[in-house]
KEDOLO-956412 format. One record per residue (C-alpha): x, y, z; residue number from 0; residue in one letter. Coordinates in pm, 1 decimal. Each point is the difference from the previous one (the first is absolute). Example, Ala and Ser with C-alpha at 12.3 -4.5 7.8 and 13.67 -1.06 7.14 Angstrom:
# KEDOLO-956412
         c1         c2         c3   num   residu
     1230.0     -450.0      780.0     0        A
      137.0      344.0      -66.0     1        S
END
This chain:
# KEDOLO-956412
         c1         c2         c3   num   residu
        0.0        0.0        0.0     0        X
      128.6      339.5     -130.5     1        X
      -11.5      281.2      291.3     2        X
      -37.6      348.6       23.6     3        X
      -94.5      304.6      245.0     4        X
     -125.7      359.5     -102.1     5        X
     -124.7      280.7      164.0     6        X
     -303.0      213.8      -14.1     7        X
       96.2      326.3       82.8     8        X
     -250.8      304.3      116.7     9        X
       32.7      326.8       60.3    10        X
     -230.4      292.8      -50.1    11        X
     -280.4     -203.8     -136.1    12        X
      227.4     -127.3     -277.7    13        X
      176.1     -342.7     -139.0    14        X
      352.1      -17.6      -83.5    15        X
        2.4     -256.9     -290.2    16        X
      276.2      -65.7     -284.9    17        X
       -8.6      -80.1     -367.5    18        X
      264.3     -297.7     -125.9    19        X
       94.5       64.7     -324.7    20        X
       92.4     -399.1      -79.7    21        X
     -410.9      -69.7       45.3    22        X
     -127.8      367.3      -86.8    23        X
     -170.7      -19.7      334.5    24        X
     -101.0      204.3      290.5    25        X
       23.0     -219.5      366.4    26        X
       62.4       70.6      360.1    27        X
      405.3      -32.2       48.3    28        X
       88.1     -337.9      110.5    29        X
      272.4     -248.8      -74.0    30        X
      146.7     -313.4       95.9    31        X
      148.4     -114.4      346.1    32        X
      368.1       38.3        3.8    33        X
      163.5     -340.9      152.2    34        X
      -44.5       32.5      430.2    35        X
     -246.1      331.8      -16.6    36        X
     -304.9      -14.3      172.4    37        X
     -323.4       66.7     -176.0    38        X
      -48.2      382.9      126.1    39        X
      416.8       30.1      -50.1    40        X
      -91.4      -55.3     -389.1    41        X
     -340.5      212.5      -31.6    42        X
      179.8      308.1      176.2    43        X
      361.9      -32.3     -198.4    44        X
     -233.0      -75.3     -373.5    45        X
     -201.0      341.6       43.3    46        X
      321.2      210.7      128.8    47        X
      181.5     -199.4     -328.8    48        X
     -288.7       73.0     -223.6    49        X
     -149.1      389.7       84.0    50        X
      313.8      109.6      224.1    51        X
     -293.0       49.7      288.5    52        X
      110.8     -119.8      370.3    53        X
     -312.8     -181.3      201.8    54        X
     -163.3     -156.4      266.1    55        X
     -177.7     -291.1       14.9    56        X
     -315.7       83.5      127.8    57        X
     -197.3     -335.4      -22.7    58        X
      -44.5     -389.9      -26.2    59        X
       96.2     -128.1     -337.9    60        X
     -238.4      -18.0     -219.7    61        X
       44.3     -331.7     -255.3    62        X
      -71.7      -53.1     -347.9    63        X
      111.5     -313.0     -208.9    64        X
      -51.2      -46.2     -363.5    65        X
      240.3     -244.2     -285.5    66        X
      241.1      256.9     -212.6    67        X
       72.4     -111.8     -346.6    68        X
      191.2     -287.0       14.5    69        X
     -243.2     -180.7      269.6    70        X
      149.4       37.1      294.8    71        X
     -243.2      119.8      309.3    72        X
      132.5      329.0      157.0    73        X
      -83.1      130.5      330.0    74        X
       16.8      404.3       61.0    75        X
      -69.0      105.7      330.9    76        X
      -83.5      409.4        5.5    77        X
        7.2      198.4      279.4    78        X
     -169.3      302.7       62.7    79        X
      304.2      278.5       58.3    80        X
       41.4      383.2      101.9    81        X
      294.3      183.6     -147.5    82        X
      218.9      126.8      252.1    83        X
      211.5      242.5     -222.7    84        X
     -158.3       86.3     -320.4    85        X
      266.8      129.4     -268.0    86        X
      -52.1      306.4     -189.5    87        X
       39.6     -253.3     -329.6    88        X
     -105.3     -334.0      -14.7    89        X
      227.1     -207.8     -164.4    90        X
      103.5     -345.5       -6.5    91        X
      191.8     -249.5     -161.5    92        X
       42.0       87.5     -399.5    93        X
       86.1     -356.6      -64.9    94        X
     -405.2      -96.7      107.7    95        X
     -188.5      279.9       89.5    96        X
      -20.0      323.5     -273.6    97        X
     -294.4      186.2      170.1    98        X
      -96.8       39.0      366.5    99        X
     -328.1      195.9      121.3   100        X
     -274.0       46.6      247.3   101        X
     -340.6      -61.6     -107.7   102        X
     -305.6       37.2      174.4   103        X
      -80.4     -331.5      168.0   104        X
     -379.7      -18.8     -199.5   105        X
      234.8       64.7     -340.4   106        X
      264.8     -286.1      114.3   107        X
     -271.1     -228.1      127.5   108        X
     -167.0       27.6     -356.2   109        X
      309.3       24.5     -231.0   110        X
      271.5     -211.4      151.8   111        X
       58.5     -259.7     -301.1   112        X
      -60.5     -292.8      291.4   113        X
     -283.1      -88.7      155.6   114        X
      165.9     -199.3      275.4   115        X
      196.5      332.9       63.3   116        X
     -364.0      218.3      -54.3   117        X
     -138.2     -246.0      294.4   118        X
      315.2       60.7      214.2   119        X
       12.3      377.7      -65.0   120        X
     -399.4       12.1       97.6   121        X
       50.4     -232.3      298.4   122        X
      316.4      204.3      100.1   123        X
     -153.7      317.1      -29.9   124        X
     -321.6       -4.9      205.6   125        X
      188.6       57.7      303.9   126        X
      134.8      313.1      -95.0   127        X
     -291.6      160.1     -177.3   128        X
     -175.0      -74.6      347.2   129        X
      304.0      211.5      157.1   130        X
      -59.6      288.0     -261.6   131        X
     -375.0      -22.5       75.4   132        X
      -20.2       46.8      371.9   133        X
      306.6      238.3      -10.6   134        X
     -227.0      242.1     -224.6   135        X
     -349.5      -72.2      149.0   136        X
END
């Protein structure tokens, strides 16, 4: 079994979510476990690799499974993250990640090219639209 963590990262009522130019896709950064890292290890060193934005974990993981192309089942466990620095430029990694933005979370829970990642993003989110709710009521 292939396996990966990611992060979905709110602030300000937004989404931070990358497009891949190798599948011409926009996702939630996430990535594979490096050999002895812990699952939340992975998630919070893939999103400060991917959008150059520093986190928290602010949740339990949230998993979705699915088979990529050649068969094999992959499990991706997301958790739901607050940045803890936000750079004045998101960047990340050239080599896998050519644009990096925040998107309102309806937008990225419509328009993410995933729906295992839409259902994470929407599950993820709740929680902190709830925050954003009472805060202004």
């Amino acid at each position: 079994m292939d396996r990966a963590a990611g992060g979905v990262v709110c602030h300000d009522g937004a989404v931070l979510v990358v497009h891949r130019p190798r599948y011409d896709d926009w996702s939630l950064p996430k990535g594979h476990l490096n050999r002895g890292e812990s699952w939340e290890e992975a998630a919070l060193r893939e999103v400060r690799e991917e959008t150059g934005v520093r986190c928290a974990i602010t949740s339990a993981p949230y998993p979705v499974s699915y088979l990529i192309a050649s068969g094999v089942p992959k499990l991706v466990l997301f958790y739901a993250m607050a940045p803890t620095k936000v750079p004045k430029r998101l960047a990340g990694d050239p080599s896998e990640v050519d644009e990096v933005a925040w998107w309102d979370i309806a937008d990225a829970v419509r328009a993410l090219s995933y729906e295992t990642e839409r259902e994470a993003c929407a599950a993820l989110t709740i929680p902190h639209l709830r925050r954003r709710s009472s805060a202004a009521g």
